[in-house]
VOKOL-892350 format. One line per 5 residues: for each residue x, y, z of C-alpha. Coordinates in Angstrom, 1 decimal. Layout:
X Y Z  ...
***
This chain:
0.0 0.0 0.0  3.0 2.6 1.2  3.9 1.7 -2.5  1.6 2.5 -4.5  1.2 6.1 -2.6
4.7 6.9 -3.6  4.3 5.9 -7.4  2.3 9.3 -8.7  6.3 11.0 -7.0  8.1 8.6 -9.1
5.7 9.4 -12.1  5.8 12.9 -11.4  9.6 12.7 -10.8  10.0 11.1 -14.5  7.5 12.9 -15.9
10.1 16.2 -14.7  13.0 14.6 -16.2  11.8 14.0 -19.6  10.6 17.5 -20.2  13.6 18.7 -19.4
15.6 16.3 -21.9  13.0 17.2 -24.3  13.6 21.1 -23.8  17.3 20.9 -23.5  17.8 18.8 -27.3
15.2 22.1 -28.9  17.4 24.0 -31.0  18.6 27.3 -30.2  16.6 30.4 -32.4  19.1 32.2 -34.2
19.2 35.6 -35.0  19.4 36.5 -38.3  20.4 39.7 -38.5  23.1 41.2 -40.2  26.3 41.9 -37.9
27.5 45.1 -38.9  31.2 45.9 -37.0  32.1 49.3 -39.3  30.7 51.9 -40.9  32.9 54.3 -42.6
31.8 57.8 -43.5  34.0 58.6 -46.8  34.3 62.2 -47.6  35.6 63.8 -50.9  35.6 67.4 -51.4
33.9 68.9 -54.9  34.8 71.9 -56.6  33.2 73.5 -59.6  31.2 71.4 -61.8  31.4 68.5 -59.4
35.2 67.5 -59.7  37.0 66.2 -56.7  39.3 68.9 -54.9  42.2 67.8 -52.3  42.1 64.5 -50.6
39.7 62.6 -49.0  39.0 61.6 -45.3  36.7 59.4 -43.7  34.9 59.2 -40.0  34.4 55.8 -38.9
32.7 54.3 -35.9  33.3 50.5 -35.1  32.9 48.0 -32.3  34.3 44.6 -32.7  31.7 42.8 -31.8
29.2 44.7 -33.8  27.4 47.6 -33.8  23.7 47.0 -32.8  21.0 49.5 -32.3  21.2 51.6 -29.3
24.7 50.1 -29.0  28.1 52.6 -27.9  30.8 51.9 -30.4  33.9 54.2 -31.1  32.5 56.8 -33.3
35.3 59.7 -35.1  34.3 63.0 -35.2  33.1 64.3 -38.7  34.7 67.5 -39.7  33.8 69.5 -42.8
34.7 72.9 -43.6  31.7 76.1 -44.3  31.0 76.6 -47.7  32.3 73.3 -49.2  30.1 70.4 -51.1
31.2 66.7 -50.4  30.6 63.5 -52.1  29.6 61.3 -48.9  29.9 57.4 -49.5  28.9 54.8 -46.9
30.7 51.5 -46.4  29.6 48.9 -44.2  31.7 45.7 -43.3  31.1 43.0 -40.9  35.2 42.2 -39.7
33.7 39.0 -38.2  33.1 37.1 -41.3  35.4 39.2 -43.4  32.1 40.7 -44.9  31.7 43.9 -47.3
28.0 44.4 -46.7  28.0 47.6 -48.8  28.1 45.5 -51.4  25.1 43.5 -50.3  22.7 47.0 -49.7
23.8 47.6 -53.3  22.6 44.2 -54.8  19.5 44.9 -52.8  19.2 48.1 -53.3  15.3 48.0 -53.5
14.9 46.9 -50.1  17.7 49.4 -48.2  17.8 52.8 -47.4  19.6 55.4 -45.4  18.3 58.5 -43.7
20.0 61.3 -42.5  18.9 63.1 -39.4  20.2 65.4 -36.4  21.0 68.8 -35.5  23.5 68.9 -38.2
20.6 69.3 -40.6  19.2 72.6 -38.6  20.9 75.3 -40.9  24.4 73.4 -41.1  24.1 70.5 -43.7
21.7 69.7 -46.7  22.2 66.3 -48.6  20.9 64.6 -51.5  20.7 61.3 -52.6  23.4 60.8 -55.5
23.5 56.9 -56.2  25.1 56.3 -59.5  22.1 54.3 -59.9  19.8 56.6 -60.0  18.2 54.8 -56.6
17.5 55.7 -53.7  19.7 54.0 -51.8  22.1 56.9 -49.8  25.4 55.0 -50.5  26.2 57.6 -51.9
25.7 61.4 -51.5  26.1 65.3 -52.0  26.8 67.2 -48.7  26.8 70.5 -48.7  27.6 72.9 -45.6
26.4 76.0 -45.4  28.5 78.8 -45.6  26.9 80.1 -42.3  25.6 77.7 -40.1  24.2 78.5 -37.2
26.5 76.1 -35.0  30.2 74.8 -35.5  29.0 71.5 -34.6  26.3 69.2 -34.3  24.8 65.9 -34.6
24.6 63.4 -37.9  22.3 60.4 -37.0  22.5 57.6 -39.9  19.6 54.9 -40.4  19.5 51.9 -42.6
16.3 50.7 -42.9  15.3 47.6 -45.0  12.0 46.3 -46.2  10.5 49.6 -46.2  8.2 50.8 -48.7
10.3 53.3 -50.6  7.3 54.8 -52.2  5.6 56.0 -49.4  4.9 60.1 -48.9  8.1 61.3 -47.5
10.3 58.3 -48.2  12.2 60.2 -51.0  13.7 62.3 -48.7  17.1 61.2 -47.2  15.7 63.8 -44.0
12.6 62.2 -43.5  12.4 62.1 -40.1  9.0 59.9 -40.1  10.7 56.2 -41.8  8.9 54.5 -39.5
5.8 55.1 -41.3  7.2 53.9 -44.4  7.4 50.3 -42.7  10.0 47.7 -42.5  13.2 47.2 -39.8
16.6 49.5 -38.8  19.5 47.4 -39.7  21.7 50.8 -38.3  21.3 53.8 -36.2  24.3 55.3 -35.1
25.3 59.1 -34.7  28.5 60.7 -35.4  29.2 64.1 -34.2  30.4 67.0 -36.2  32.4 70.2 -36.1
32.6 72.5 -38.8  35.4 74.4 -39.6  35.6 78.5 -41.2
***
């Protein structure tokens, strides 16, 4: 009799056990997003009718184990001078798999975006979407700063979004501050300060 009251314990008991075994040999979700480690701001200065004057720089921000949104990586100050245009080109690697994902936003280009936001863009910077393409993608750029901004320095937030319905009211602008309307997912959002020199 004692027996048979201690067999729902040993039930129960096993019972315990193989749930466990059965949750420990599920497989583990993985995450499928991209891993983005560095993104490079390249900077080339234009003279007259477009042409490339003097050398160019860059202003990179990075973090090893990859940038994620809201993340702190090491970002480089941007620093443009008043009065002068730039050709702005994004690249965008992944050191961890030895991965040029520039080239990947390219090849997809109908599905990627970048948007420029920030204080920078309150009587200091203008840009334009200038992909050889003739897409909308923000690879690559025109930057001009104003030959009197209000401020010496300021903010330049930078969003990749992907999936997004590019032709939705707004969406053509690289300033539109409402993207989230337009749908889809931030692959990026990172924020590089700036100083402008006279």
């Amino acid at each position: 009799m004692k027996n048979y009251k201690r067999l729902p314990i040993y039930l129960f008991a096993a019972l315990a056990f193989g749930f466990a075994s059965c949750e420990s040999e599920d497989p583990v979700p993985e995450n499928e997003g991209e891993v983005i480690t560095d993104v490079t701001l390249n900077f080339q200065e234009l003279g007259g009718g477009g042409n490339p004057v003097g050398s160019a720089f860059s202003a990179k921000a990075s973090d090893p184990e990859g940038i994620e949104v809201g993340a702190t990586p090491t970002i480089e100050t941007v620093t443009l001078t008043k009065g002068k245009t730039y050709r702005m080109t994004i690249t965008v690697t992944n050191s961890i798999e030895g991965e040029d994902i520039t080239a990947e936003i390219l090849a997809e280009g109908d599905e990627h975006q970048f948007f420029f936001l920030g204080s920078a863009f309150t009587n200091i910077l203008t840009i334009a979407y200038d992909d050889p393409s003739g897409e909308l993608i923000g690879l690559q750029n025109e930057l001009t700063v104003s030959a009197s901004p209000a401020s010496n320095n300021g903010q330049l937030q930078v969003v990749l979004r992907h999936d997004l319905d590019k032709s939705y009211p707004g969406a053509t602008n690289p300033n539109f501050e409402d993207f989230v309307k337009a749908g889809g997912e931030t692959d990026l959002d990172i924020t590089f300060p700036v100083v402008i020199n006279n």
